[in-house]
C-alpha positions as semicolon CSV with decimal commas, in nm:
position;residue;x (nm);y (nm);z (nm)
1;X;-0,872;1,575;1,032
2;X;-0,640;1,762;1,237
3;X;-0,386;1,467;1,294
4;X;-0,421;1,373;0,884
5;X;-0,247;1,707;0,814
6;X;0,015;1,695;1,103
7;X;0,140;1,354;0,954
8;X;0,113;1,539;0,577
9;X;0,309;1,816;0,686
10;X;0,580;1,547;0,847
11;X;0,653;1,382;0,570
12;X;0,698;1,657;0,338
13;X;0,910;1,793;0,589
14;X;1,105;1,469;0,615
15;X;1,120;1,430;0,198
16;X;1,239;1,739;0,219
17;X;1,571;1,645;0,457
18;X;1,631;1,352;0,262
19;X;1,651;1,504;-0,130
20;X;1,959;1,712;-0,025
21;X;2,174;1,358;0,041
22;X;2,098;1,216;-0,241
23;X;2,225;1,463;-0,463
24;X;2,506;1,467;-0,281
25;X;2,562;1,130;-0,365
26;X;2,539;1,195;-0,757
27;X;2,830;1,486;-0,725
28;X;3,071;1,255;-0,557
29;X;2,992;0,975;-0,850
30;X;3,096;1,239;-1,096
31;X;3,404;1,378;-0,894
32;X;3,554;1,012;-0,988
33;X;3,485;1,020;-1,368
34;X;3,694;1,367;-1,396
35;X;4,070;1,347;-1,524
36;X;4,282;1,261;-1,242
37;X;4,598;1,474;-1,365
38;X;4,694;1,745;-1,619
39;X;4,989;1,834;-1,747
40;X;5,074;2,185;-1,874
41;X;5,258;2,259;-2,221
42;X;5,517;2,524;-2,241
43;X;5,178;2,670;-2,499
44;X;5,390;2,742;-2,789
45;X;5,278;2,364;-2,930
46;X;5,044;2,372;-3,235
47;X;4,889;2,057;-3,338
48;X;4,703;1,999;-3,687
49;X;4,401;1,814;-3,700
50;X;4,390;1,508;-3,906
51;X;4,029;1,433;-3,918
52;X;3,688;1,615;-3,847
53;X;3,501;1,555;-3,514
54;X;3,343;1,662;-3,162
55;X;3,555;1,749;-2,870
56;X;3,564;1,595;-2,532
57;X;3,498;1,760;-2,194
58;X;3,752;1,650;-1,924
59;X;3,494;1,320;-1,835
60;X;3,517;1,219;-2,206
61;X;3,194;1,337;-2,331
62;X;3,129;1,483;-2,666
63;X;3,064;1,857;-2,657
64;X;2,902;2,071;-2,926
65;X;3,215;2,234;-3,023
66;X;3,370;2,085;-3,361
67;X;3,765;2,030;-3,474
68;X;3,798;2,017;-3,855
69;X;4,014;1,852;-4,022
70;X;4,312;2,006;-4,094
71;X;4,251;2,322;-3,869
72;X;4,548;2,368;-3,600
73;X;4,507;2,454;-3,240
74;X;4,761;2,550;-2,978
75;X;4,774;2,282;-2,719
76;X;4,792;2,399;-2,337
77;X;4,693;2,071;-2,130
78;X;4,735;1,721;-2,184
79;X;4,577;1,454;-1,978
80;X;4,477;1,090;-2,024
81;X;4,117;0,993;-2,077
82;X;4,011;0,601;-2,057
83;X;4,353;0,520;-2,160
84;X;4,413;0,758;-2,411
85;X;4,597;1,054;-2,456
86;X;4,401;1,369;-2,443
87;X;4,505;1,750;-2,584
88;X;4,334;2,052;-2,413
89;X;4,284;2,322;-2,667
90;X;4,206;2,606;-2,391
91;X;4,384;2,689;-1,982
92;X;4,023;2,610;-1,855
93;X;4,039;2,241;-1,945
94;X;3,686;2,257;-2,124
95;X;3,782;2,085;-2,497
96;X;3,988;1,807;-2,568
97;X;4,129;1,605;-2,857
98;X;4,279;1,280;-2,829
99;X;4,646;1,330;-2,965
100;X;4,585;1,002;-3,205
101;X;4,350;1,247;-3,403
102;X;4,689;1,546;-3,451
103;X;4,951;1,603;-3,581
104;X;5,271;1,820;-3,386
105;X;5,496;1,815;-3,144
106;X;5,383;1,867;-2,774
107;X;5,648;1,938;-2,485
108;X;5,512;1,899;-2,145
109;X;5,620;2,130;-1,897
110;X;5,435;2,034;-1,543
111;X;5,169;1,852;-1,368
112;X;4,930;1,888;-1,146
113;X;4,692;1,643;-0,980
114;X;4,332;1,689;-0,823
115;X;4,338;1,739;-0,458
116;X;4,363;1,415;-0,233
117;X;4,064;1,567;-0,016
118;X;3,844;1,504;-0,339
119;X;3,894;1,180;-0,411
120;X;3,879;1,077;-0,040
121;X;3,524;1,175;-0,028
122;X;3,415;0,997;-0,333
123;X;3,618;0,654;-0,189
124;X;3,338;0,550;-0,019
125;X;3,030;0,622;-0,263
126;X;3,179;0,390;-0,537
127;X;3,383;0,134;-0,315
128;X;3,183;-0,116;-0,499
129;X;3,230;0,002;-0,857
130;X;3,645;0,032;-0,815
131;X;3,639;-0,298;-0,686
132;X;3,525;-0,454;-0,994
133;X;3,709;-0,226;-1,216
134;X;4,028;-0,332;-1,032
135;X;3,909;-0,674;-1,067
136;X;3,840;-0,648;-1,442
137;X;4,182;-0,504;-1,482
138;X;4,368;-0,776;-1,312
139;X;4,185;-1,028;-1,572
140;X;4,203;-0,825;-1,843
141;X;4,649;-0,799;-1,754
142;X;4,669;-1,159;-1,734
143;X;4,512;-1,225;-2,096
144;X;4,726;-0,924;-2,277
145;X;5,079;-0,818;-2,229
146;X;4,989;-0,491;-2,228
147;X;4,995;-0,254;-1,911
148;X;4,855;0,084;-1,879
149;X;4,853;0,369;-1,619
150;X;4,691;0,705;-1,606
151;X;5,010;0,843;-1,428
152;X;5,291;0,894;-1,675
153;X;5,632;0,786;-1,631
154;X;5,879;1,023;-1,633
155;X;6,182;0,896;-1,840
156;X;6,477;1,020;-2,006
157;X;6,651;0,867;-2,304
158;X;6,971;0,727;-2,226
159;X;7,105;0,739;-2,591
160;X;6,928;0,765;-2,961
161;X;6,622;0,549;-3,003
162;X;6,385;0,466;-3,283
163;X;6,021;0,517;-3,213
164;X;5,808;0,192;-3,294
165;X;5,490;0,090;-3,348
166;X;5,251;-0,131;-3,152
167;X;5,372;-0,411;-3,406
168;X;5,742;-0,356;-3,281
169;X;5,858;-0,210;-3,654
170;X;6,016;0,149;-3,677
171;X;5,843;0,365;-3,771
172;X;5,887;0,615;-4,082
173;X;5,721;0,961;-3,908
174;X;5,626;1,014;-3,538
175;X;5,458;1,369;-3,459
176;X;5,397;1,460;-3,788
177;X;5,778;1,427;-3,936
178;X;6,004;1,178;-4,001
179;X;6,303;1,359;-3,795
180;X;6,117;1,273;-3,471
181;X;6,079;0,885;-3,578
182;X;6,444;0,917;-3,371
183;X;6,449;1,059;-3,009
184;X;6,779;1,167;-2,924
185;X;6,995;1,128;-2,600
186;X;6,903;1,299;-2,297
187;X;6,512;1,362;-2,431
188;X;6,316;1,392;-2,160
189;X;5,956;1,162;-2,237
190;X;5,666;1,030;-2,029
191;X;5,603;0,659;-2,051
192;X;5,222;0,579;-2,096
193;X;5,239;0,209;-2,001
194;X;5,417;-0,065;-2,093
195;X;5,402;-0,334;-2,311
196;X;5,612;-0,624;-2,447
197;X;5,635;-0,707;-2,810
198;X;5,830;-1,008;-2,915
199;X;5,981;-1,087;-2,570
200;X;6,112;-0,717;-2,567
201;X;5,989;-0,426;-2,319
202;X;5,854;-0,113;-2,427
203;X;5,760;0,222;-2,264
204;X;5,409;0,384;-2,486
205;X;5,461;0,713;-2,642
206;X;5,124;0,713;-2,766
207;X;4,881;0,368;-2,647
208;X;4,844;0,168;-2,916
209;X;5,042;0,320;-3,176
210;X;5,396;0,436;-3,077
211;X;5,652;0,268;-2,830
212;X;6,038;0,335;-2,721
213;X;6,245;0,054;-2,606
214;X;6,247;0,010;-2,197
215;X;6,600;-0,015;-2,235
216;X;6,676;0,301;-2,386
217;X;6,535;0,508;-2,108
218;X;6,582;0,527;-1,763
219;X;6,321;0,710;-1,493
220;X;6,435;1,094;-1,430
């Protein structure tokens, strides 16, 4: 009887060292689904809702927290969730809108990126899982002519150009008036991807629904 609880009292002991690395493990899987950069508005940007629904938390998760249609919030942070262009409603990054759901003008002031250290340490828990998302994306480029990126490119217009859509027709309104369907000279912009329309190159204002011709802009 003696030994039966001396090799009882092991293993708990030893179940007990183990649980801790595990849940390690799960933190370092979420670490990788966060945002991996925000930018900062100058927060005098106020956007109008055009429809009702939930907002996201930075992972792209519905939250609790509703955005009616037509109500107008000031935007602070924008980021870019699964491909899309995100709004942050509050400086603590907890709601977010995706900007194809507002209406306004939003002027980016700086960004910021989450610590190297970070996403070093969750490298090796999902070696496996970026390999066949790289792999996916490399198919997935080959079939479509479209290209996108998480990291905006910084660009500058290099004289007055029409804003498009993902057709490749000019557009009537772009933020919610029609005297932004024009971006003057000198405007500084972030490209969200590329993607060619009729044999002609274009940087994405918005994915999927407005573009500015590549050769309008230059990199700043």
């Amino acid at each position: 009887m003696k030994l039966s609880r001396k090799l009882i009292t092991l293993s708990a002991a030893t179940l007990m060292t183990v649980s801790p690395i595990v849940s390690l493990a799960a933190s370092n899987v979420n670490t990788v689904q966060a945002a991996s950069e925000i930018s900062k508005t100058n927060g005098k940007n106020k956007v109008t809702v055009t429809k009702t629904m939930y907002f996201v938390d930075k992972n792209g998760k519905k939250t609790n927290k509703k955005a009616y249609k037509n109500g107008k919030y000031i935007v602070w942070l924008v980021t870019t969730i699964n491909g899309k262009t995100y709004y942050g409603i509050q400086t603590d990054a907890k709601y977010w809108i995706p900007a194809s759901a507002t209406e306004g003008k939003v002027t980016i002031v700086s960004t910021s990126k989450n610590s190297s250290s970070s996403k070093k340490s969750s490298s090796k828990t999902t070696k496996k899982t970026t390999t066949k998302k790289e792999s996916s994306k490399k198919t997935s480029t080959k079939s479509s002519s479209t290209s996108k990126s998480n990291k905006p490119v910084k660009l500058i217009t290099t004289r007055a150009s029409q804003v498009y859509d993902k057709n490749g027709k000019a557009v009537d309104t772009y933020m919610g008036s029609k005297k932004y369907a024009t971006i003057g000279k000198g405007v500084k912009i972030n490209g969200l991807g590329t993607k060619t329309i009729k044999g002609v190159k274009y940087y994405a204002l918005q994915p999927n629904h407005y573009y500015i011709k590549a050769a309008n802009v230059k990199e700043r």
